[in-house]
N, C-alpha and C positions, 0 to 999 in steps of 0.2 A: 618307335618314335615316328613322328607322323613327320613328312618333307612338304616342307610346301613348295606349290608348283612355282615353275618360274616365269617370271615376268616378262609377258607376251611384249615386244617392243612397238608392235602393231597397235596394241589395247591402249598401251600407255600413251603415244602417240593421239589417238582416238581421242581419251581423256581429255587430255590438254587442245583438242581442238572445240570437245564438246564443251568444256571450260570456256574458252576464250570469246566462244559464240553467245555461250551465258551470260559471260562477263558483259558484254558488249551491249546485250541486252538490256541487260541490269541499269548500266551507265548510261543508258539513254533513258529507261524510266525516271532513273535517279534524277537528272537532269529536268524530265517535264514535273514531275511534282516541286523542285523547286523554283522552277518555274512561276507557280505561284506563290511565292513566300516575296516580303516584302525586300529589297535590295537590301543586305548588311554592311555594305559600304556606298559612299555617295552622301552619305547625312541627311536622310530623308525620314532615318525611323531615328526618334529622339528620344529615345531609351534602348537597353538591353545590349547594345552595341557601341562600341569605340572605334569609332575610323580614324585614324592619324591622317587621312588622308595622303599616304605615299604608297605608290605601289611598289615598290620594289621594298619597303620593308611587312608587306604583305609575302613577295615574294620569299626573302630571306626566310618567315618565320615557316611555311612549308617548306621549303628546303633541310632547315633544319630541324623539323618534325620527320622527315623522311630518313634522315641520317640516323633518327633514334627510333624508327620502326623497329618491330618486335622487341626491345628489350623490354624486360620487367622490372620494376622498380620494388618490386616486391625486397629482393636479397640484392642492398649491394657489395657484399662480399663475394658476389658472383660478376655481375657487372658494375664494376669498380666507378664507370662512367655518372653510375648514377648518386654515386658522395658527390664527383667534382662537380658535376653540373648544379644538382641540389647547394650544395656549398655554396659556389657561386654567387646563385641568387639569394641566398642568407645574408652573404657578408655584402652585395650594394644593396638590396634595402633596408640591412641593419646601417648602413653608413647614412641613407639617405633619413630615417628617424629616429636619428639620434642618440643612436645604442652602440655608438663605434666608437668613442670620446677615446681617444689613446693610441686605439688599436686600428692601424691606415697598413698593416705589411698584406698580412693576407697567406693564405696557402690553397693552393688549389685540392691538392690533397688535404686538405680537413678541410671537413664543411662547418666546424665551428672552431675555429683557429682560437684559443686560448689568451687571452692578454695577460700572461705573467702579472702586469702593475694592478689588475682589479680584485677584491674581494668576488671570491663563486659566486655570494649573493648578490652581486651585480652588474654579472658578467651576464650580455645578452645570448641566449642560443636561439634557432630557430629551425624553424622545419616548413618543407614546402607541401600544400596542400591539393586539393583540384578544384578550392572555389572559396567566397568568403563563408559560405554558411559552415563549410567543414571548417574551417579555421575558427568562428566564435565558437562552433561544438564543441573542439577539442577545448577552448580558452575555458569553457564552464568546465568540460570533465575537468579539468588542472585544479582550476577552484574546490570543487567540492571535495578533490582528492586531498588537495592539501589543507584544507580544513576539517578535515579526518569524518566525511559525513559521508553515510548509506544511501544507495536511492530511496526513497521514499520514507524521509528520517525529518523530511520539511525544510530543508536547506535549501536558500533562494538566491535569486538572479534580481537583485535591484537595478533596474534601469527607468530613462523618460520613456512611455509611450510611446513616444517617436524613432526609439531606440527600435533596430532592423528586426524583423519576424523572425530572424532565424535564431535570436536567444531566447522568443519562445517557444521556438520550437527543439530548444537543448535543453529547456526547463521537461519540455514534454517526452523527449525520449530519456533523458537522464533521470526522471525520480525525483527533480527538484522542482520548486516553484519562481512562477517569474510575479515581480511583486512592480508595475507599473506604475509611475510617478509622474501624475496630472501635470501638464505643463502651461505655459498662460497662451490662452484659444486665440488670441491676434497675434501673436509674436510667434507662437509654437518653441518658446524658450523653454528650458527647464532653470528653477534655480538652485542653486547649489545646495544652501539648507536643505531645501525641500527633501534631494536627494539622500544629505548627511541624513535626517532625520528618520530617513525611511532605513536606515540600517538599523541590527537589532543583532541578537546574538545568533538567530538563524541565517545571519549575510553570509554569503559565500564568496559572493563576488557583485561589485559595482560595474554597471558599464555608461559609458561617456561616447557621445561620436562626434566624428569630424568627415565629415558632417554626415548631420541625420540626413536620410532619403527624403525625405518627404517635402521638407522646404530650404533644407541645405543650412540648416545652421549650426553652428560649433557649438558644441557643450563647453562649459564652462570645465573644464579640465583640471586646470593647476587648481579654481579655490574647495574644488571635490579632492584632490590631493590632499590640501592642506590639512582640510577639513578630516575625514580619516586616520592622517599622520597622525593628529593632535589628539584623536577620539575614540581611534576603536581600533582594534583587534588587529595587529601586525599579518595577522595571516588571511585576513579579508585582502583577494583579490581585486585589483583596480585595472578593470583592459577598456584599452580606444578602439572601439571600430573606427579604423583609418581603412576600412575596404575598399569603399569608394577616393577617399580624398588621400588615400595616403603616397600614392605618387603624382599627385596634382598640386595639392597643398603649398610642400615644399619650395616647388617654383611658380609659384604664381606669384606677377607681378605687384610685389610691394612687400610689406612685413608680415604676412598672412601670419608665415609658419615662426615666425621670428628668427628666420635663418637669412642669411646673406641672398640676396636675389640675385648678384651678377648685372642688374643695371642698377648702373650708376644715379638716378633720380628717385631712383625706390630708396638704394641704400644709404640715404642723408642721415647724417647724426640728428637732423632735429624731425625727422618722423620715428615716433613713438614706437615699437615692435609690437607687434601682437600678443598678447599671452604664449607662452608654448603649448602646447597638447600631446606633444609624444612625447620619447624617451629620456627627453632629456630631462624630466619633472621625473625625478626617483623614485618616488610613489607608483608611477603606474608601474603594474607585475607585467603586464602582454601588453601588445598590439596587433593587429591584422590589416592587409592591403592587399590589395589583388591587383595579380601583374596583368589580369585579361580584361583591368577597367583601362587606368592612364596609364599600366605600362603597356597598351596597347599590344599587348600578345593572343594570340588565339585560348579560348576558354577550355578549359578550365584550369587556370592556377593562380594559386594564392600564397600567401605566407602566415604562418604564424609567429611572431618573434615575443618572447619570454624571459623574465628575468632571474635567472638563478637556476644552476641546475638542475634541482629540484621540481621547480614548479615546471621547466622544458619538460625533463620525465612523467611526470607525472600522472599526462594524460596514455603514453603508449602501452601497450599490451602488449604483455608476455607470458609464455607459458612453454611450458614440457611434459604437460599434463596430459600427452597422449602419447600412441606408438611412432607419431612420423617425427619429420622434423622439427628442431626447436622454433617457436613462431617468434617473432616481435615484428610489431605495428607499430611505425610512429605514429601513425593516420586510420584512420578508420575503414579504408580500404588495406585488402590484402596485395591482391596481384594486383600492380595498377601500370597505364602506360609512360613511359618516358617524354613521347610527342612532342607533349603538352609542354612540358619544364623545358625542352632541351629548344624551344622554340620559342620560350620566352627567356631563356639563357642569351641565345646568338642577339634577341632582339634588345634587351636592354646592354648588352657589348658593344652594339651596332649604336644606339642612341648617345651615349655617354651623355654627362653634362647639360652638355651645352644642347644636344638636339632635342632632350626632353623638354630643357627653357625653352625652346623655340615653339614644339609643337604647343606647352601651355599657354606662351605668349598669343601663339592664335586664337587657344581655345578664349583664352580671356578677353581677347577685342573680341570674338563674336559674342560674346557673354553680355561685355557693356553694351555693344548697339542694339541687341536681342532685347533687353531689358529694358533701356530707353525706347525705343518703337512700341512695345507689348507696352508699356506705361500710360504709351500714349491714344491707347482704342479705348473710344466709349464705353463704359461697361465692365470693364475688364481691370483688376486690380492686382497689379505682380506685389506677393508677399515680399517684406523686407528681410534679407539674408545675410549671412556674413559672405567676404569674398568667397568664391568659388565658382566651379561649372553649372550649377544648378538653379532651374527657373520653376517658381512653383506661382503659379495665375489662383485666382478666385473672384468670384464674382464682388462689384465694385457697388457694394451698398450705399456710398454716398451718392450714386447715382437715382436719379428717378426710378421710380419702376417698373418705368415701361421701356427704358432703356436700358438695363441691367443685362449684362450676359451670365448664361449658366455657365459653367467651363466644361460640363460634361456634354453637353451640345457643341460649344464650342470645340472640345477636341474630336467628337466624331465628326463634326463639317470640315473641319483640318483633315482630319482622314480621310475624308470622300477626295479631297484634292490632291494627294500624293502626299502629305506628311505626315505623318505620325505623330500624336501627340498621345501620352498615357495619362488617364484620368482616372484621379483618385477618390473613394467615396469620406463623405464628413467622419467624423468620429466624436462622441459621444463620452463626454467625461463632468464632473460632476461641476466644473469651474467654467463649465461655458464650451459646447462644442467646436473643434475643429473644423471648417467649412469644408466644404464642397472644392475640390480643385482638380487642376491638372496640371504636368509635372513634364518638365523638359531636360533633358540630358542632355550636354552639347558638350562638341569635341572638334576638333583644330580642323577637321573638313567642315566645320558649320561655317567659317567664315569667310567663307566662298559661297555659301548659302542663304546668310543674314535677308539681302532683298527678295531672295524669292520667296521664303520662311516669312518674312512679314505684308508678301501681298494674298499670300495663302489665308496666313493668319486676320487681317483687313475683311479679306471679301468673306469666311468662313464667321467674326463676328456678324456683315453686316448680315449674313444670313439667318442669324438666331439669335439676333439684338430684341431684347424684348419680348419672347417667346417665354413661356410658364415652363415651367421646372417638369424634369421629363419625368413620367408615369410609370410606372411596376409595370411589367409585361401583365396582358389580361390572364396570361396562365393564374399568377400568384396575386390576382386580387382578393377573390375566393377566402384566401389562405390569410390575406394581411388585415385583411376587413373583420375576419372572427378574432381575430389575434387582437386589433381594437375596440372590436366589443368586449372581450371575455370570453366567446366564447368557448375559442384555443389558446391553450400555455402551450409558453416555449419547449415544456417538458413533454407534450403532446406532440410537437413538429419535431422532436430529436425522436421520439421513439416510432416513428413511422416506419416503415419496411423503408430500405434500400430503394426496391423496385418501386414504391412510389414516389419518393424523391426522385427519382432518375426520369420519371414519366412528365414531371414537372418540366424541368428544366429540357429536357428533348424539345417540347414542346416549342420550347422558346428558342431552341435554336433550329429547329423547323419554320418557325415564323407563319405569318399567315399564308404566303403561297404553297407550303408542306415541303419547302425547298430551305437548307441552309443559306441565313442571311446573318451570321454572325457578324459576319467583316462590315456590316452597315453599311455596304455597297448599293442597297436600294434609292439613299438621295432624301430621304427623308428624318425628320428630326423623330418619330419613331424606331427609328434604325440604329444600328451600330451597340455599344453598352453601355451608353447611358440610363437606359429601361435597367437592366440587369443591375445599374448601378447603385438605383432607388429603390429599387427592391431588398439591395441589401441595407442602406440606411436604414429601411424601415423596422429590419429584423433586428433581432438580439442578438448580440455576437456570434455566441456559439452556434444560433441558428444558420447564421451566415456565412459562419465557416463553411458548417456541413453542406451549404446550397453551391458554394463556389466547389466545394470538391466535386459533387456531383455535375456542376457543371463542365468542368474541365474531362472530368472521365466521358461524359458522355463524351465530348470532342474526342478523344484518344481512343474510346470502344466503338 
């Protein structure tokens, strides 16, 4: 038998010096490349990010990411920590939509504490995820499971258009189809029929949001219930993407969620409640909310909550179909970290109630004077929404048109100023396109930002008030030009090699000086993705897909 030597106290010593020196290194590079990334706190980037605007519940949620270093959440029969915590956050978002009716005791040890008084089929269970897309993934596998269908058997994901990318892309990885229901092109509403109608004996599952991304409006919920209940197939699937609004929602000022607000001028018996949209409408099977939007925790975690044992199970993986140990997956990750959960655990502990209301009280006054000001620029026409955080601009066609603003100019000129505005391209459906817009996310640090956000937004109109609709980078004229002659089908630009897709778009983000100007930092209406923007309007979808992948790989190769 071989001895191995022993451990030089020098060496090891050494080690930990050579480490530390590395470490230290490291931490400083780490520091200048973030450096240039745009601030995620301060409310200056109007997407992608939620600042509650308090430091010390920033602090709290590292702190209690640090307490949950290195555990896995993989087995918690090993780390017991990670039922209670997971639990936890099941039972307050199951309470906050509406799947708690009864059951107020609670157990820290079970993370889905039982209500003796309910039928299993409507008892809520739930699981916590690392993001809204992994939560509607799992909502579809639940569906297609419990409607006893194979991948690639034709079983579909009926949603509006508007409805989040990420059910088509569980339609895509799962073997089923997403079947898209045209919505009305001014409003960006879906109507209910429309949606009943688009079920069939391949439905698997219906999806409904609150609110859609795109211009923030509530789906019609309860009469897509009804409608279901009365018509079809008890085992068709009914989930709310609540990812975004579903800790918003609830407490926003007035009957939004048709739940109690806590002030007293919202809560008058003679204002009308809202429709419901969560759980408390029987019909719906799931819902999803992510604690890393309004419950303002660090990314990644979400929830999926479920109604009926059944359909919770249904999405997890198991097996003993090999020599190691027995597997199960609630979630689609195996080994995954705690951090995340135990940091949005401490932080909605730390919120209760009443400081949630508070922070969305902010968010909603920055909301109204955001909307009111942006109403009020030439040019510029903020879509009508239902209540919520969400501002979605478009260009104001009753205007002249030479005083028309584009919104995708207009959010790259917002961005040469320090804000951040995300623009979205048209979309193209057979009832009248979607326009051209841009898309504001706002959170209870915006309303301490309102006036600077609208003299940003003022001077960035007046600078591309009446300017022409921005132009396809010169790379892909070539390309768009034969594509409206005839020359080229779309089934000609999908089969192109890799490498010359990739040569395209390099090109564009080399720019004309052979330097990266992505970030539209040059000051010109040229600049920034707007170009990139109209390039994809002008494509076919699929084409556009494939362009923006390539695009993005080129940034990350």
């Amino acid at each position: 038998m071989t001895v191995p030597p022993q451990t030089d106290p020098l060496a090891a010593d050494h080690l930990e010096t050579l480490i530390a020196r590395r470490g230290a290194q490291a931490l400083e590079e780490l520091a200048a490349m973030r450096a240039s990334d745009p601030p995620t706190t301060g409310g200056r980037v109007l997407s992608y990010v939620y600042d509650s605007g308090i430091a010390g519940l920033d602090e709290l949620a590292i702190r209690a990411a640090a307490l949950a270093h290195g555990v896995n959440g993989l087995d918690p029969t090993v780390f017991g920590s990670v039922a209670q915590i997971h639990g936890g956050i099941v039972r307050r978002v199951r309470e906050i939509l509406g799947g708690d009716a009864g059951d107020k005791t609670g157990d820290n040890d079970n993370a889905n504490h039982k209500n003796k008084n309910k039928n299993d089929d409507d008892e809520v269970f739930g699981l916590v995820t690392s993001g809204g897309t992994e939560s509607c993934m799992l909502a579809c596998l639940a569906a297609r499971e419990v409607a006893g269908r194979a991948p690639g058997s034709g079983g579909t994901i009926v949603a509006p258009v508007t409805a989040h990318a990420a059910f088509r892309k569980a339609a895509h990885v799962l073997g089923m189809r997403f079947v898209g229901v045209e919505v009305d092109p001014a409003t960006g509403r879906v109507a209910a029929e429309d949606l009943l109608d688009a079920v069939d004996a391949d439905t698997c599952l219906v999806v409904v949001s609150a609110p859609s991304y795109p211009t923030g409006v509530i789906d019609p919920v309860a009469q897509v219930a009804a409608g279901l209940e009365a018509r079809h197939d008890s085992r068709i699937g009914l989930h709310v993407d609540a990812c975004l609004g579903g800790l918003v929602l609830p407490f926003w000022p007035g009957p939004v969620g048709g739940q109690p607000t806590g002030d007293p001028t919202a809560d008058r018996a003679d204002v009308e409640p809202a429709p419901a949209w969560d759980l408390r409408i029987a019909r719906v099977t799931s819902i999803s909310a992510d604690l890393h939007k309004y419950g303002f925790a660090p990314k990644g975690t979400s929830v999926l909550l479920s109604r009926g044992r059944a359909r919770h199970r249904a999405s997890w993986f198991a097996t003993v179909d090999w020599p190691g140990y027995p597997v199960v997956n609630p979630t689609l990750a195996g080994s995954k970290p705690l951090e995340p959960a135990a940091a949005a655990w401490a932080v909605l502990a730390a919120l209760g109630d009443d400081g949630q209301r508070e922070l969305v009280a902010r968010t909603a006054r920055a909301t109204a004077r955001l909307t009111e000001g942006l109403s009020a620029i030439e040019g510029l026409r903020v879509i009508d929404s239902d209540p919520g955080p969400l501002i979605a601009v478009v260009s104001d066609e009753a205007a002249p048109s030479g005083r028309r603003i584009h919104p995708h100019l207009w959010a790259d000129a917002c961005g040469r100023r320090g804000i951040s505005v995300q623009a979205q391209p048209a979309y193209r459906q057979e009832r009248g396109a979607l326009l051209s817009s841009s898309h504001l996310t706002l959170t209870p640090v915006t309303e301490g930002l309102v006036d600077e956000i609208l003299r940003v937004a003022l001077d960035a109109a007046d600078e591309v008030r009446g300017l022409p609709a921005p132009l396809p980078p010169p790379e892909f004229t070539e390309v768009l030009d034969a594509l409206d002659r005839g020359d080229l089908s779309p089934a000609d630009l999908l089969a192109l090699p890799e490498d010359d897709v990739h040569a395209m778009v390099a090109g564009v983000l080399a720019g004309p000086s052979g330097e990266s100007d992505s970030d539209g930092s040059a000051g010109d209406a040229s600049s920034g993705m707007a170009p990139l923007l109209a390039a994809i309007e002008r494509l076919p979808g699929n084409v556009g897909a494939r362009l923006v992948r390539a695009y993005l790989a080129a940034v990350l190769e």
